[in-house]
N, C-alpha and C positions, 0 to 999 in steps of 0.2 A: 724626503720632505724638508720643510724650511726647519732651518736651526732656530729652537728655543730661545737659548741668548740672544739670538740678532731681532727676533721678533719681539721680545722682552725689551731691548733696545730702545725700539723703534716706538715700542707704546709708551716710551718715557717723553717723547716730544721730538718734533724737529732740529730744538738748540740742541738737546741733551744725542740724539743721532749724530748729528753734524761734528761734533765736539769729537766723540768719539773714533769719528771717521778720519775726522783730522791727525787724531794717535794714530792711529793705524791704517795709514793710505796706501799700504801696497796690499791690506788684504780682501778679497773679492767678498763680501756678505752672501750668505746665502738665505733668499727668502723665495726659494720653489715651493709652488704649488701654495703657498698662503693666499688666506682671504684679508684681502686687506679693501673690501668693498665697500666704499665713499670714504676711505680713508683721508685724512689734508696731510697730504704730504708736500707741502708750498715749499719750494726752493729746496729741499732734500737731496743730499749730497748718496747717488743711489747711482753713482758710478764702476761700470764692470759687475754690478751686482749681478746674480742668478737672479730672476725673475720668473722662470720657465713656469707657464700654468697656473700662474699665479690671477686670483680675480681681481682686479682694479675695476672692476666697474663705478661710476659717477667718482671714482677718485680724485682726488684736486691734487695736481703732478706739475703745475704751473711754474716755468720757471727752477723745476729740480733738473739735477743733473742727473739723465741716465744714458750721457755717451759710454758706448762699447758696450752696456748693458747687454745681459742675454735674456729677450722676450719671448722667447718662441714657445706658440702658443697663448700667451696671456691672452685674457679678455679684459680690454679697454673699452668696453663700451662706454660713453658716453661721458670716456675720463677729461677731463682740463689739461690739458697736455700746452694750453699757452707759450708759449716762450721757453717751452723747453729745450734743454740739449740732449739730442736725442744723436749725435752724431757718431757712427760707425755700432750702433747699436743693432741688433738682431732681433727683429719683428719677424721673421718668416711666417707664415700663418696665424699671425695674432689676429685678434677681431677689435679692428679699431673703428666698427660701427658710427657713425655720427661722435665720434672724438673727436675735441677743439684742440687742433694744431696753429691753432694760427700763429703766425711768426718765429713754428722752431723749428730749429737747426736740426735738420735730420739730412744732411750732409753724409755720405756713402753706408746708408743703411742699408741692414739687408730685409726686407720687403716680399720674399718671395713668399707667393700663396697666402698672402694677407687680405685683408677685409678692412679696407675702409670704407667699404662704401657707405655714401652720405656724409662722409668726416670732411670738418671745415680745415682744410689744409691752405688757409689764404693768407698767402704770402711767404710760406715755410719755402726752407732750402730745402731740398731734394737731391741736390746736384750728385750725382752719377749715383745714384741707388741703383738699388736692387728691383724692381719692381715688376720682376715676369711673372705673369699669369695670376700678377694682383687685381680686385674687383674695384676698379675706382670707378663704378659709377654711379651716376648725379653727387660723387663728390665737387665740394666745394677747391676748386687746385687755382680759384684764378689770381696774377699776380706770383703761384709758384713758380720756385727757380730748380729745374729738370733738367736742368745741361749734362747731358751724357749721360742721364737717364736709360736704364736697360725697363725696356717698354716691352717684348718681347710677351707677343698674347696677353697683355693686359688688356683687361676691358674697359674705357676708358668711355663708353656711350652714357649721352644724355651729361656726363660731367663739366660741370664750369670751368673751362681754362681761360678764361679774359685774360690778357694781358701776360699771359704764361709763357716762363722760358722753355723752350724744347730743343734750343739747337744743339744739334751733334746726339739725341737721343734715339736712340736703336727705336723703332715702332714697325717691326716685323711682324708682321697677324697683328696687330694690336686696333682694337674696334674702337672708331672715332663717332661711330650713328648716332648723331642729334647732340655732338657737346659744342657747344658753343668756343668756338675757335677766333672771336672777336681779339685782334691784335695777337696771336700769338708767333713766337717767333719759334722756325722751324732751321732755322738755315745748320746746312750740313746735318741735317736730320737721315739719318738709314732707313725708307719707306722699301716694304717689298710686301704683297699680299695686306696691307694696309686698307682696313673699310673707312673708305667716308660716304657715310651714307646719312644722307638727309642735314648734309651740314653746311654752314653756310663759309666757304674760302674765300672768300674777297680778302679780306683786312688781313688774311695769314700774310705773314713777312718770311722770306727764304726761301718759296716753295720751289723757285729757279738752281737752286742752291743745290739741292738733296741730293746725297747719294741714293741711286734706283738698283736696288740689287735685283730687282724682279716686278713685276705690275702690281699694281694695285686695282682696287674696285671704288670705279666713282658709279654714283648710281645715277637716275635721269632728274632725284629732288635737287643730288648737290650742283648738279650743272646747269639747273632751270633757278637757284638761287646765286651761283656764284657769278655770274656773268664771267667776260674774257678772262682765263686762265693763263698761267704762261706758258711759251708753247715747251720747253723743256721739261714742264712739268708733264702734262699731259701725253708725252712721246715716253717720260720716265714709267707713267701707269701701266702703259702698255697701248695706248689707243693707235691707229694705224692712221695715214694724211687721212680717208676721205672720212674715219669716225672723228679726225679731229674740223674738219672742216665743218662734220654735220653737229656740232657744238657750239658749232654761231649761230645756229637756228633757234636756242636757246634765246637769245639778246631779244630786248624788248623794240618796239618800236619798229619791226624791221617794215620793208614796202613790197610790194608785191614786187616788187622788180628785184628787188636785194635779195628776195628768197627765191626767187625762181636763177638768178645767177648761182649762188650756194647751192642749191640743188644739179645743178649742171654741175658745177665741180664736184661734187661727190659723185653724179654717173664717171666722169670723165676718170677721176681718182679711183672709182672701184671698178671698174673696166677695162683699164689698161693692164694688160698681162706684163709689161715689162719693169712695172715698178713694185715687182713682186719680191720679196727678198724671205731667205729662212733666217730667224730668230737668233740671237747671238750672245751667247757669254763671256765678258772676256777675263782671259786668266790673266794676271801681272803681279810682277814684283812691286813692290813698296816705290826702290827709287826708279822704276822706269811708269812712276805716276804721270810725268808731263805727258809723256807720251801716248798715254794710255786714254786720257783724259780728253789731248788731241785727236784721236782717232774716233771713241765713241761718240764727240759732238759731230765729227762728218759722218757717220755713219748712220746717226740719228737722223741727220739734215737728210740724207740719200733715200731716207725711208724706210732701213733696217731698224729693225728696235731689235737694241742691248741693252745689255744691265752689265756692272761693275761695281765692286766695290773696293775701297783701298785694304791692303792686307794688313794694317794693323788693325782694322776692323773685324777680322774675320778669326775670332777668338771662340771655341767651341761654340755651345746653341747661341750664342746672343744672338746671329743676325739669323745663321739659317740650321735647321735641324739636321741636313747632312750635306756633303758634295752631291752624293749619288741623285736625289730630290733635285739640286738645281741644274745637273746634266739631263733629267727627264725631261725639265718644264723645258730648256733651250734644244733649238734644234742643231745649234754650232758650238760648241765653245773654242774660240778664238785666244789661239794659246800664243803671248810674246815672247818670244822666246831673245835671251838676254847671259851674260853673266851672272846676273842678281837673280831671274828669275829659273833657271839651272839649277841654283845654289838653294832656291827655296824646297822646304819639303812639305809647302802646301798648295803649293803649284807643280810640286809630283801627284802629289794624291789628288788635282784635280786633272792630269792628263790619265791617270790610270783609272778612276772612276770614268773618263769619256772613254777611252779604248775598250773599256770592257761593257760599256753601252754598248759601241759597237759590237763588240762578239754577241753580246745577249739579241739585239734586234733583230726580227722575223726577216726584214730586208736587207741586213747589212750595211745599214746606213754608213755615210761618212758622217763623223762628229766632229771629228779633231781636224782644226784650218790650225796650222803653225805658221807664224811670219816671226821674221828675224830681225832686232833692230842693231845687233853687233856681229861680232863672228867667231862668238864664244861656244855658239855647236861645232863651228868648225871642231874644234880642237879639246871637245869636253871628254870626261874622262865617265860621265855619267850614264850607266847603261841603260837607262830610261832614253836620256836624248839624244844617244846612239842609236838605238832604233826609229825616232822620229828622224833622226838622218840621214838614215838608210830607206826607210823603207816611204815616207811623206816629200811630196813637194813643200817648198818653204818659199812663203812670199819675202820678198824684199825690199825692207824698209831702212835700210841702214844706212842710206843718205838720206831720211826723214826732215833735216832739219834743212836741207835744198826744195825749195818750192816745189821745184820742175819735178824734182827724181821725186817726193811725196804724191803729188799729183798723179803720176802713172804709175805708182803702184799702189794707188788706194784705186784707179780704174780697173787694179789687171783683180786685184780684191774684190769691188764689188762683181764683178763679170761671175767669180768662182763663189759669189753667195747669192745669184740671184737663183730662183724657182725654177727655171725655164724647162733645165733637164728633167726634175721630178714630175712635173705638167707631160711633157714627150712621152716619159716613159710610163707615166701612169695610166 
């Protein structure tokens, strides 16, 4: 429990704590599990303290210092957290219920399993918190700065983000249904199984931008409110040409003649057996991004939907809960095979999570497409891609950066991802 002296301390005043803390700045206070409920603790020097289970409730924290602080567990309900510095401090499951953050620095907290919901957080730093499987919602976040934001299953429905930063924030599962997304900016945001449901994307900024590690669910509110979407976004969710086609049906004003053309393209578009393609993940190294990058935009354009994400992204749960999950969801994973990507051991473990897809399937699918952008299989010493040597064809891409030689062998590519043989043989 909390130490007597620090709580004796603390009931001498703010000057008389502050003063004391000053003598003694390198030592951490312990005041776990105190009630210190409506306490004014205004501008209080409650830096690195223990805090753990401590009650703050209607506390007055405005403006105190409790970066690095350990909260976990507290209950803040309905504390004044103002202007506080709250940065690199540990809230994991505190109940920060309807608590006024507004304007504080809670710059790489950690957040996880925490309770804000209905907390006025307008205008606070957030940037790269901790926030998986935190309850913000109808929290007050609009104006927050969320840059690189770990969003991962948080529920974020019904909550204010006006004018909210998000670019570069992980939002893996993370539920968007009904938050007001007026001006927020998303760019290079990580969306994969991401709900927008009943929300309105117009004034969203970035959504062209986003890494699509896997589809998302737009539902038929947010596409009957947002009007024309961009089309990289919409190929990122998952939707296929003729469900993105049938999403201008949406658009107000149309004529009888405009909708009867759009509907002929969607027969035309769901009809045609040849622009049928299986699903695609693709694995890469870090530095063969250009490349990477270059190929899932044509392969998007041809009408395969893939997902990618860059590998310094791909840091335990934050984006996805395992490899072996996102070799179920894709029907391909599209392994680049490289020096850099050889050398990776998370681009081992995403070929041998696919190979062993393959042994596990009732049909013996093929999963693993290997293409090559150097000729560092040639000569590797890795007995992983030794056997893709040996025993796989390898497309070839290693004149990629020559128009001509690119061109026909993203033809001889898509030829060996489209449907046609599984149709025959099924």
């Amino acid at each position: 429990m909390a130490n007597p002296e620090h709580l004796h301390l603390l009931g001498q005043g703010v000057w008389a704590w502050n003063q004391w803390r000053d003598q003694h700045a390198n030592f951490a206070p312990d005041l776990h599990g105190a009630s210190l409920r409506g306490a004014s603790l205004r501008e209080a020097n409650l830096r690195g303290a223990r805090l753990d289970e401590t009650d703050l409730r209607g506390a007055r924290l405005d403006r105190a210092r409790l970066d690095r602080a350990s909260l976990f567990r507290a209950n803040l309900l309905r504390a004044d957290l103002r202007g506080a510095n709250l940065f690199g401090a540990d809230l994991s499951e505190a109940n920060l219920s309807e608590a006024d953050l507004d304007e504080a620095n809670l710059g790489r907290p950690n957040l996880r399993g925490a309770n804000p919901r209905r907390a006025n957080l307008l205008s606070a730093d957030l940037s790269e918190a901790d926030l998986s499987r935190a309850d913000l919602s109808r929290a007050d976040l609009g104006r927050t700065i969320l840059r690189g934001a770990n969003l991962v299953r948080a529920d974020l429905s019904e909550a204010n983000l006006t004018g909210a930063r998000l670019d570069r924030a992980r939002l893996f599962r993370a539920n968007l249904s009904g938050a007001d997304l007026t001006g927020v900016n998303l760019s290079h945001g990580v969306l994969s199984d991401t709900v927008f449901g009943n929300t309105n994307l117009t004034a969203v900024q970035g959504l062209e931008t986003c890494f699509y590690e896997g589809p998302s669910i737009l539902d038929h509110r947010t596409l009957a409110k947002s009007g024309p979407l961009p089309l990289a976004f919409l190929r990122g969710c998952g939707l296929n040409d003729w469900e993105i086609e049938a999403t201008k049906l949406y658009q107000r004003g149309l004529t009888p003649t405009q909708i009867n053309d759009i509907v002929y393209r969607i027969y035309a578009l769901r009809a045609d057996p040849l622009i049928q393609f299986y699903s695609c993940f693709i694995s890469h190294a870090s530095k063969d991004h250009g490349f990477a990058e270059r190929l899932y935009t044509d392969l998007q354009n041809k009408g395969v939907r893939c997902w990618f994400a860059p590998e310094d992204m791909k840091a335990g749960d934050r984006i996805r809960d395992t490899i072996e999950q996102q070799i179920r969801l894709r029907e391909k994973l599209l392994l680049i095979l490289s020096s850099a990507s050889i050398a990776s051991t998370w681009v081992e473990d995403e070929v041998e999570a696919a190979l062993e897809e393959e042994r596990l399937s009732p049909e013996r699918r093929t999963v693993l497409v290997p293409i090559k952008v150097d000729d560092a299989i040639e000569e590797t010493s890795h007995a992983w891609a030794r056997t893709i040597k040996r025993t796989r064809h390898i497309g070839d891409f290693t004149h990629w950066k020559e128009e001509d030689a690119y061109q026909e062998a993203l033809t001889r590519l898509l030829r060996g991802l489209t449907t046609t043989e599984r149709q025959t043989h099924g």
